[in-house]
C-alpha positions as CSV (number, residue, x, y, z in Angstrom):
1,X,14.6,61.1,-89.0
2,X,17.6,62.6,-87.6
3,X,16.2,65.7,-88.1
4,X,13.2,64.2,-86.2
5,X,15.7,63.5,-83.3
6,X,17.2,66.3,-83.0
7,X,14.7,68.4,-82.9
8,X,13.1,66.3,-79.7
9,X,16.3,66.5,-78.0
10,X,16.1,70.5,-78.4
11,X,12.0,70.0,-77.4
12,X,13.5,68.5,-74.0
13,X,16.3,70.8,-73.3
14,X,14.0,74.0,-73.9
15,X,11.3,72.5,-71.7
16,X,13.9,71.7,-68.9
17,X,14.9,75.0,-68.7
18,X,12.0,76.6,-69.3
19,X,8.3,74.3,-68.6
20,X,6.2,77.1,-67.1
21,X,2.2,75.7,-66.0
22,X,0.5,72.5,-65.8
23,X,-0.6,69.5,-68.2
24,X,-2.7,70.7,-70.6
25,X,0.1,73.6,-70.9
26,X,2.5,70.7,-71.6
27,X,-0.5,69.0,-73.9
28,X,-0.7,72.1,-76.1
29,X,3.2,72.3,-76.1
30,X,3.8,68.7,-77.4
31,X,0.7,69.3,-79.9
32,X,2.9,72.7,-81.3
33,X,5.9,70.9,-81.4
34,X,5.8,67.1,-81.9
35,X,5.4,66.3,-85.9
36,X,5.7,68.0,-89.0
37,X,9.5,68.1,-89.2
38,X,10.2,72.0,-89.4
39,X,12.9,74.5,-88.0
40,X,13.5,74.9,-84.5
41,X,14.8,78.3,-83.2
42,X,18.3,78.5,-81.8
43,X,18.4,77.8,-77.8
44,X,18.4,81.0,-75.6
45,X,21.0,81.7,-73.7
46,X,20.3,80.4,-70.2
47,X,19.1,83.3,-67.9
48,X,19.5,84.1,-64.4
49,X,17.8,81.5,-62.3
50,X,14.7,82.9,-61.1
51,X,14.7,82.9,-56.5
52,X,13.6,80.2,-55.2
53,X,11.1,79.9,-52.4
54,X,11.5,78.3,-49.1
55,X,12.5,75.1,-49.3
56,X,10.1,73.3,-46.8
57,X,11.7,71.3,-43.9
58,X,13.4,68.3,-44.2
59,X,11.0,65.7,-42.1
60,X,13.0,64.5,-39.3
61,X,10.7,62.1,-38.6
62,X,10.9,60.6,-41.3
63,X,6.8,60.5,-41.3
64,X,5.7,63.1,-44.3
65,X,6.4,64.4,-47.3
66,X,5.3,67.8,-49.3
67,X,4.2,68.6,-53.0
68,X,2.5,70.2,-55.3
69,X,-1.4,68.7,-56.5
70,X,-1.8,69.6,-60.1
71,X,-5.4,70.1,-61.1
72,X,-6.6,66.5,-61.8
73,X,-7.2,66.0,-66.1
74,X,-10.6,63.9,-66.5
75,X,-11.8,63.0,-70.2
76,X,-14.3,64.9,-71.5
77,X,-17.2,63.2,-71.0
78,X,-19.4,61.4,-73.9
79,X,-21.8,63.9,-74.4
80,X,-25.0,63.3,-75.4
81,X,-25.1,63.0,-79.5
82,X,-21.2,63.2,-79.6
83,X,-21.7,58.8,-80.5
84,X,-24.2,58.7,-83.2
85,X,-26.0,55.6,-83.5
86,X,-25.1,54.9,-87.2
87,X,-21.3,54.9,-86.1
88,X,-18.6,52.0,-87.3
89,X,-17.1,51.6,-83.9
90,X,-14.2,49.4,-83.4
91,X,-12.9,48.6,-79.9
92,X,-14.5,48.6,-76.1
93,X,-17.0,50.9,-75.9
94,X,-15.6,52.1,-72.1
95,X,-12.2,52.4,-73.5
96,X,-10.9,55.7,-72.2
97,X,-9.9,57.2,-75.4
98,X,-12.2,57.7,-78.5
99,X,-10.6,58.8,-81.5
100,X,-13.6,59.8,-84.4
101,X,-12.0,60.3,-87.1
102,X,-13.7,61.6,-90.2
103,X,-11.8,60.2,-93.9
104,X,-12.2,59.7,-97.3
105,X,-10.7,56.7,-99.0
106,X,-9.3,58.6,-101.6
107,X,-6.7,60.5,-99.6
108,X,-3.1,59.9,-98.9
109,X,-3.0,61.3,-95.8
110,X,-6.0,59.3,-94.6
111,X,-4.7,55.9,-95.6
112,X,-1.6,56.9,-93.9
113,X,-3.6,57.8,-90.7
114,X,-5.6,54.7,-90.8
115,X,-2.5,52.4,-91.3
116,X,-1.2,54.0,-87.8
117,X,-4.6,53.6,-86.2
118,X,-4.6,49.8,-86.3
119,X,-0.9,49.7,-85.0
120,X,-1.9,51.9,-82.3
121,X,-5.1,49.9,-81.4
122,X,-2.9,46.7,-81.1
123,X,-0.9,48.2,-79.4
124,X,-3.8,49.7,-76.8
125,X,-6.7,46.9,-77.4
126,X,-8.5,47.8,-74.6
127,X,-7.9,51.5,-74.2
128,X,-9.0,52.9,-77.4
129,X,-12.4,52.7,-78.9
130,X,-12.1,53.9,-82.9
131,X,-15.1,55.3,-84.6
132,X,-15.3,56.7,-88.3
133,X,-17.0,58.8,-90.1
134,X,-17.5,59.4,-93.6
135,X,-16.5,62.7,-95.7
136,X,-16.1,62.3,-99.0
137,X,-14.4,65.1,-101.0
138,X,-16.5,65.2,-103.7
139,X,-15.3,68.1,-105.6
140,X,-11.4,67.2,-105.4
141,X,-11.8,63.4,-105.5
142,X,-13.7,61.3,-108.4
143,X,-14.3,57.8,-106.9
144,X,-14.9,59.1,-103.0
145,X,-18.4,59.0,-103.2
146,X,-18.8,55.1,-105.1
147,X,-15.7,54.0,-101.9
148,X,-18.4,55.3,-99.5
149,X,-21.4,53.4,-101.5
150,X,-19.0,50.6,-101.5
151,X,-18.5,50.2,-98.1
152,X,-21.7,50.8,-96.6
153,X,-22.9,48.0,-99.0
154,X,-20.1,45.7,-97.2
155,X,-21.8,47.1,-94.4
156,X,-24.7,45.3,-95.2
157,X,-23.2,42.2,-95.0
158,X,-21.4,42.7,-92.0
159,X,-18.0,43.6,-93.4
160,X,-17.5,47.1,-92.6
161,X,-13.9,47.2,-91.5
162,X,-12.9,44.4,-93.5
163,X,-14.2,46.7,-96.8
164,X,-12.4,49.7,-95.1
165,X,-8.9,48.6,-94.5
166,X,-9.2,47.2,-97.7
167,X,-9.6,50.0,-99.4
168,X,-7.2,52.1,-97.3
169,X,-4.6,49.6,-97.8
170,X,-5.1,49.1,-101.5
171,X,-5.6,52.7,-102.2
172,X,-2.2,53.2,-105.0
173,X,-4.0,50.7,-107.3
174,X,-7.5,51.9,-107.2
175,X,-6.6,55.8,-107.1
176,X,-5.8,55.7,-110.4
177,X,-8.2,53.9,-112.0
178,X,-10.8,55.4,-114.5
179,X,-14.2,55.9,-112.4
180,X,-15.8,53.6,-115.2
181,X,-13.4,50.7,-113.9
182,X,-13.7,51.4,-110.5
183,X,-17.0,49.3,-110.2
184,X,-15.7,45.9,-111.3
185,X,-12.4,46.7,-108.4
186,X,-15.4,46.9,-106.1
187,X,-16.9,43.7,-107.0
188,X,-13.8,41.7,-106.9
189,X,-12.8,43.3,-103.8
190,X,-16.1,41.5,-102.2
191,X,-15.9,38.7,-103.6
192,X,-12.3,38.0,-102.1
193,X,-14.1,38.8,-98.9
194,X,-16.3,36.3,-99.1
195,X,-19.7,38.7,-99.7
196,X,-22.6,38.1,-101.9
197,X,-21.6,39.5,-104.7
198,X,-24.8,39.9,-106.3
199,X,-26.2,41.4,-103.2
200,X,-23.3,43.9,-102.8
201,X,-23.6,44.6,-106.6
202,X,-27.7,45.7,-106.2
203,X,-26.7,47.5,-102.5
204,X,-23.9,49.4,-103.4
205,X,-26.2,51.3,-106.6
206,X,-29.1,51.5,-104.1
207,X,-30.8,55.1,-104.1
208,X,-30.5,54.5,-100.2
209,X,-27.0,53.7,-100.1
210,X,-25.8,57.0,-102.6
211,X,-28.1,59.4,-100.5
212,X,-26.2,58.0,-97.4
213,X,-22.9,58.8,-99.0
214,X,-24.5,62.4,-100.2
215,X,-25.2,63.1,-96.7
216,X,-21.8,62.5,-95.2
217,X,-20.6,65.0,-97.6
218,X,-23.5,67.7,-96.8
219,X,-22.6,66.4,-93.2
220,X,-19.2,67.3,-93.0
221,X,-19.5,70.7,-94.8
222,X,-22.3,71.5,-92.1
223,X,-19.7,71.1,-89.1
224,X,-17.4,73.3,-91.2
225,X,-14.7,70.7,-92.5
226,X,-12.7,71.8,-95.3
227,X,-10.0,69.0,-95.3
228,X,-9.0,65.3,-93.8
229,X,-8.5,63.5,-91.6
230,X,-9.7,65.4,-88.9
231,X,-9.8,63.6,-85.6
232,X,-11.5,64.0,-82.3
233,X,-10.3,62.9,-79.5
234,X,-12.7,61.9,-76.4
235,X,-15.0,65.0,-78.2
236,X,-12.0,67.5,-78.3
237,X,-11.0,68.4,-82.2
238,X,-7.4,67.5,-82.8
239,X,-5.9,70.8,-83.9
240,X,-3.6,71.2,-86.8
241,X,-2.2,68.7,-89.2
242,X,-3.2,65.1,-88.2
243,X,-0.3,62.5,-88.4
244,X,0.8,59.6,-86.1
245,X,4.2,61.4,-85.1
246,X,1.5,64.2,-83.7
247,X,-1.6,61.7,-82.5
248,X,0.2,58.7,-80.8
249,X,2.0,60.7,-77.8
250,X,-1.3,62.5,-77.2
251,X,-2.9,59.4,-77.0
252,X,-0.2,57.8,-74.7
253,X,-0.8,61.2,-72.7
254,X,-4.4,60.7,-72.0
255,X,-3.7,57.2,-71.1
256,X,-0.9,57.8,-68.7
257,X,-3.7,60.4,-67.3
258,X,-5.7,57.7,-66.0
259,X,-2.8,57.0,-63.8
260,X,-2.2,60.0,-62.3
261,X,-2.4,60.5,-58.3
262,X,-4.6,63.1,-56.9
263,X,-2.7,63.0,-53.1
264,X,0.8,63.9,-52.1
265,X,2.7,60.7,-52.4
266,X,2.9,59.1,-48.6
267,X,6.4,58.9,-47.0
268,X,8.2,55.5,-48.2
269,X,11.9,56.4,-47.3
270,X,14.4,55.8,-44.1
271,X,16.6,58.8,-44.0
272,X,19.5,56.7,-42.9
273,X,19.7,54.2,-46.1
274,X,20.4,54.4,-49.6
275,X,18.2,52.3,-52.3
276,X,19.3,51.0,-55.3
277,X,17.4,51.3,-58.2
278,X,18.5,48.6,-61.2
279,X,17.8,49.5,-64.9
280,X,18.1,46.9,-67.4
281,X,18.9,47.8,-70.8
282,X,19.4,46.3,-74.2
283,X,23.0,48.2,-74.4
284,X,23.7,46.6,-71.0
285,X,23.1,46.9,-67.0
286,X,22.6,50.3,-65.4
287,X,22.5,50.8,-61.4
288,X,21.6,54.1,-59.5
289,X,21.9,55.0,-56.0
290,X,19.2,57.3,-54.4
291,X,20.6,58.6,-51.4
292,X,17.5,60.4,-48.9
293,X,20.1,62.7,-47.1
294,X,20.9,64.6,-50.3
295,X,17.3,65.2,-51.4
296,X,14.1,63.7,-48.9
297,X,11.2,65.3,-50.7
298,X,12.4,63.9,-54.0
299,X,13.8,60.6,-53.4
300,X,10.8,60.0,-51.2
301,X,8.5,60.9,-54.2
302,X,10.7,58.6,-57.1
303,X,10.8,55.8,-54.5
304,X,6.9,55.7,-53.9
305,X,6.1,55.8,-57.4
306,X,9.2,52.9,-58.4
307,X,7.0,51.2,-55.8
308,X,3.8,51.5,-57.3
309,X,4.5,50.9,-61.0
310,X,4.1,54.2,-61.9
311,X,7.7,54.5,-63.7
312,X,6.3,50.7,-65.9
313,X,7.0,51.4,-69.4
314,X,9.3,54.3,-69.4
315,X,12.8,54.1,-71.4
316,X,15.5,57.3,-72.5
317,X,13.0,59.1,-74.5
318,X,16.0,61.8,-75.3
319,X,19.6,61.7,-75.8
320,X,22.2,64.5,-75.8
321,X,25.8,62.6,-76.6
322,X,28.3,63.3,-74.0
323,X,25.7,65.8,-72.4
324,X,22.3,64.2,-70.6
325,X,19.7,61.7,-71.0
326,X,16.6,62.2,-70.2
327,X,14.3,59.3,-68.8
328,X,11.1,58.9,-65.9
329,X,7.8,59.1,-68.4
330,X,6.1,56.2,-68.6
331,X,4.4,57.7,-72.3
332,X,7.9,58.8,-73.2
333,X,6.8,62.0,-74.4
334,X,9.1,64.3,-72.2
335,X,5.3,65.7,-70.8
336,X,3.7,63.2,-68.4
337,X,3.5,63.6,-65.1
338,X,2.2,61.4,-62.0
339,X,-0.8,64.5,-61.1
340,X,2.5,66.0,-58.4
341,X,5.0,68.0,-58.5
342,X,7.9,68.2,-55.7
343,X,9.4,71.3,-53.7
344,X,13.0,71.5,-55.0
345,X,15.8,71.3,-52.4
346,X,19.1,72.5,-53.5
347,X,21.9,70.4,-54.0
348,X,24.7,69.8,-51.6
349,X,27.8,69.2,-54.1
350,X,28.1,70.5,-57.4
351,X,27.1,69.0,-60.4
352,X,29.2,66.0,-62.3
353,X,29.0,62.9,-64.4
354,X,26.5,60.6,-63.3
355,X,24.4,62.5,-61.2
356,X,20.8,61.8,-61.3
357,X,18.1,64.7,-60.9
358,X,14.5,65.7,-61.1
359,X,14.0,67.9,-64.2
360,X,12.5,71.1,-62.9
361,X,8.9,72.2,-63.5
362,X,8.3,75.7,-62.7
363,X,10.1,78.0,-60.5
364,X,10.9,76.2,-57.2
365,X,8.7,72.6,-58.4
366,X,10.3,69.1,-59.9
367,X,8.6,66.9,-62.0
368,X,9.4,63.1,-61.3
369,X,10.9,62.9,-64.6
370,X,14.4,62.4,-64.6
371,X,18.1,63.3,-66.2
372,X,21.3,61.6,-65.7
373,X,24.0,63.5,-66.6
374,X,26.9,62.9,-69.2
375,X,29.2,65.7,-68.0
376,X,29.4,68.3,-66.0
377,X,26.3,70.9,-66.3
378,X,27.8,74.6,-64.8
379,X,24.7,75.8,-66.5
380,X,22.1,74.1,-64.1
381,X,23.8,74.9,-61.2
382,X,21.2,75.9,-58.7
383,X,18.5,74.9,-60.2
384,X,17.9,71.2,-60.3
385,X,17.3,68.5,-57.5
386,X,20.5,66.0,-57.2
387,X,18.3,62.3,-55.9
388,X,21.2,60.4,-57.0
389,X,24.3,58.8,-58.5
390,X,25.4,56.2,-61.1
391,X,27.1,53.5,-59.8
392,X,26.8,51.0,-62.3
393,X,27.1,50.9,-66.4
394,X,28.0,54.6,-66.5
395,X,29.4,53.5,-69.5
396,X,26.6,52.1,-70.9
397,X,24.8,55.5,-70.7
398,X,27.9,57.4,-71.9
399,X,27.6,55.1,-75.2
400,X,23.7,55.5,-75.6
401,X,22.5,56.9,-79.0
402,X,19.0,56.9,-80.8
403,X,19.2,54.9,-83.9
404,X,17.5,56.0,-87.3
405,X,14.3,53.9,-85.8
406,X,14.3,54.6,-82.7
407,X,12.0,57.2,-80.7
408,X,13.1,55.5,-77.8
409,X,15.5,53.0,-75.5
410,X,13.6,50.8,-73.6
411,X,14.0,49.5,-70.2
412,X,13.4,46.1,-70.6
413,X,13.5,45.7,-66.4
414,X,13.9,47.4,-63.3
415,X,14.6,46.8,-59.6
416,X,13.9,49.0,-56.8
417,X,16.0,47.3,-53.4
């Protein structure tokens, strides 16, 4: 797990420095690097800033504001065969994300998978609409094809997902049963969900019910599977190993997508006050003072979307000790992004403790996410936008750390005055 963390704090600090292109850049980014714990490169030296262009003039008005319109990200569509009619479907059916996932009962990985699926549906009931499919490994796995049989004949009865998580969940004691056993596991299994047992009995050795379970097999090999669990997501196939560390914050991206603004944010700001911005933590009380005259465009930009809920469920996703911490993503994935970005303005003092700033994008472009530095940062002098300052529970920040459980601080509250 520590290796876990530090590896997303390296994830952050690269893409600070570095985040070149839009979203589905950042998508395919998170996808290489999120999960399977392996070893991260050594950071490059930091190189020469790249020039900046123009910044755009500072509205005197106080009556617009500039950015950047990323290309909007609409879910792929439900095309037309992509829901069979023969799916188990679980959730809303206009839920914008659909997760098929195809499994066999008999694998680890799968049970795993499944285990992380319900917590992620709680957590999203009406945003995620699961459907599975069946693909039984028959040559690697002896009791795949009977769990399929098994609960297709719940099925029958109306116990589908009852039968499935069942199964899933109990999957170390049946695994290693002898095949010849397996039946009477099956039988007492229904019964303690309250099915005919007869009836599930005659059903599950049906000639109907094993040529289903045949099919899902010759199925799956006809679309070219070789392995599971292999997910799609809203008709996209989830590349490369499928885990929850990898699945859930491409998930919470897609969701936070639905969010996303398609118009330069409108101007919110007077030039001539400041606005305090309150964070309440469970280490303690943090207050930040955006100041317009140090940086319109982007204080303008965090203030509209602190007004509209946009920042609503964001905590300190990433933590460098006595260095930065990294915060403003509502999926807390170091990725998402409001559909803007904003023209950088250079700062007007150097950097220091407790300055707040808009992580860069690309060349000359902020995101809305935000750092908060530690210490002094010589090394992104020039190239990030200064919105702010700590005033307030600076030591509080200085003190923050990622426990062993923890992907993430949460801010429990937040005041914009």
């Amino acid at each position: 797990m520590r290796h876990r963390r530090r590896n997303k704090v390296e994830r952050v600090r690269k893409h600070f420095l570095f985040a070149q292109g839009t979203f589905l850049g950042m998508v395919l980014a998170l996808l290489a690097l999120v999960g399977c714990a392996q070893s991260r490169s050594v950071e490059k030296p930091m190189s020469t800033p790249s020039p900046q262009p123009p910044l755009l003039p500072t509205p005197t008005g106080a009556t617009r504001s500039a950015c950047r319109v990323l290309a909007p990200q609409t879910p792929t569509p439900h095309k037309a065969g992509y829901l069979l009619e023969d799916d188990h479907r679980y959730g809303p059916t206009d839920a914008p994300v659909v997760l098929v996932v195809y499994g066999d009962y008999q694998c680890e990985p799968c049970a795993r998978l499944d285990a992380a699926l319900w917590d992620l549906m709680a957590e999203y009931p009406q945003s995620v609409l699961l459907v599975y499919r069946h693909f039984p490994l028959v040559p690697v796995h002896d009791k795949a094809l009977m769990a399929v049989q098994a609960v297709e004949a719940a099925a029958r009865q109306g116990r589908f997902w009852a039968f499935h998580r069942r199964l899933y969940r109990e999957q170390p004691h049946w695994k290693t049963l002898p095949p010849e056993q397996f039946p009477d596991y099956l039988v007492g299994t229904a019964q303690d969900l309250g099915l005919d047992p007869a009836r599930f009995t005659q059903d599950l050795a049906s000639q109907e019910i094993q040529a289903l379970a045949l099919r899902a097999w010759n199925a799956g090999q006809a679309l070219g599977l070789q392995a599971v669990p292999v997910v799609f997501l809203n008709g996209e196939w989830f590349p490369g190993p499928v885990t929850p560390e990898r699945l859930e914050p491409v998930v919470r991206l897609h969701l936070l997508s639905q969010r996303a603004f398609t118009t330069c944010p409108p101007w919110r700001i007077e030039m001539g006050r400041t606005y305090r911005w309150e964070w309440t933590l469970p280490q303690g009380p943090v207050a930040v003072e955006l100041q317009p005259a140090w940086a319109p465009q982007g204080v303008n930009a965090v203030v509209f979307l602190a007004q509209e809920g946009w920042y609503r469920g964001m905590g300190m996703y990433a933590v460098e000790p006595a260095r930065t911490v990294y915060l403003g993503d509502p999926s807390n994935t170091g990725y998402g992004h409001p559909g803007f970005l904003i023209p950088w303005e250079p700062p007007k003092r150097r950097l220091q403790a407790g300055h707040v700033m808009l992580q860069p994008e690309t060349p000359g472009w902020n995101s809305p996410r935000l750092a908060v530095l530690l210490a002094p940062r010589p090394d992104w002098e020039g190239q990030v936008t200064v919105i702010g300052q700590v005033v307030r529970g600076m030591e509080v920040l200085q003190n923050l750390a990622l426990s062993a459980s923890e992907d993430v601080i949460p801010i429990l509250e937040m005041h914009l005055r």
